[in-house]
C-alpha positions, 0 to 999 in steps of 0.5 A: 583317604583309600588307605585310611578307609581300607585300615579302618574296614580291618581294624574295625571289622576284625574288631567287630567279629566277637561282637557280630560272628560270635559263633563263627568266632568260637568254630574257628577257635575250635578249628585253629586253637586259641594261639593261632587264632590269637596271633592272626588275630593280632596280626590282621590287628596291627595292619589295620591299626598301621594303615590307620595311622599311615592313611590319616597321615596322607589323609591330614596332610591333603583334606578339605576343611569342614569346620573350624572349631572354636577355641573351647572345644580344645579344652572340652576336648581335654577334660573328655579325654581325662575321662576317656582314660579313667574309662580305659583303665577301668577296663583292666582293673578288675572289681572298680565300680566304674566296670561294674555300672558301665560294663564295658568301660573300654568301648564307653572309652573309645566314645568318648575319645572319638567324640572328644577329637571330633570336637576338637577338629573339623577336617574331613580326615578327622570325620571319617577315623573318629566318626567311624570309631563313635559309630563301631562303639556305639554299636559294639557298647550296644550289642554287648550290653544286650548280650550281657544282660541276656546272660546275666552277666555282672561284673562285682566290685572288689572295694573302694580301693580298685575305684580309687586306683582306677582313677588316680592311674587314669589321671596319671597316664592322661597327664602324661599321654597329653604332655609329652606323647601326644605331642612325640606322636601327633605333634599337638600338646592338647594341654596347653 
């Protein structure tokens, strides 16, 4: 459980600077260059991201049960997971209208994610990586919605069609993500 908190403390808190050190950000930017910051920023990234993976491995494998969720909560965790991705993908296509109502449709996808799995499982492991993921979104999905409507901030939409497209490759990538890596990856098939 140590390695898992330790890479979720880096994952998250490089992750949070933007949000919190904003300031501090833009100096070391300045100081460094736009490359270096952003190869030190992937790197410290993918170790947090590795710890994470490597610590809920251990983690999974030798923790106490806290809940046994019933046998809804697998598919109410599957449809959320559908729109988990729709909201990821919105976040890269640029001019959808799911952007431009949620703004930051890549935090409101980790919230639903996080909740999603936290339905569907009940271990202390499970707790602490989707709890600490439900509550870094929340907060980050708070502080840069405050901040963009200080600076009025907007984000327009571009016509039907990038909605459309949003959703169908949200739809796609969720299909196959929960048929076939999901299960190379995690080893459960969630849609079944």
């Amino acid at each position: 459980m140590i390695v898992l908190v330790f890479g979720l403390l880096i994952f998250l808190g490089v992750h949070s600077i933007r949000i919190f050190a904003d300031g501090w950000r833009s100096k070391q930017i300045s100081r460094l260059g736009a490359g270096t910051w952003k190869a030190t920023y992937s790197v410290i990234s993918l170790l947090g991201f590795g710890l994470i993976i490597w610590g809920f491995g251990m983690a999974r494998a030798d923790t106490m049960i806290l809940w046994s969720p019933p046998i809804w909560a697998k598919h109410a965790a599957a449809l959320l997971m559908l729109l988990a991705f729709i909201l990821l993908v919105a976040a890269y296509i640029p001019g959808n209208h799911i952007k431009s109502k949620i703004g930051h449709p890549m935090l409101a996808g980790t919230k639903t994610w996080a909740f999603a799995h936290l339905l569907a499982n009940g271990s202390l492991a499970d707790v602490v990586l989707f709890g600490s993921f439900i509550i870094w979104s929340m907060m980050a999905f708070a502080t840069l919605r405050r901040r963009d409507r200080a600076a009025g901030v907007s984000y327009p939409v571009l016509g039907i069609g990038r909605s459309v497209l949003t959703v169908f490759v949200g739809v796609v990538a969720w299909a196959l993500f929960g048929r076939y890596l999901h299960v190379w990856l995690i080893g459960v098939n969630p849609l079944t």
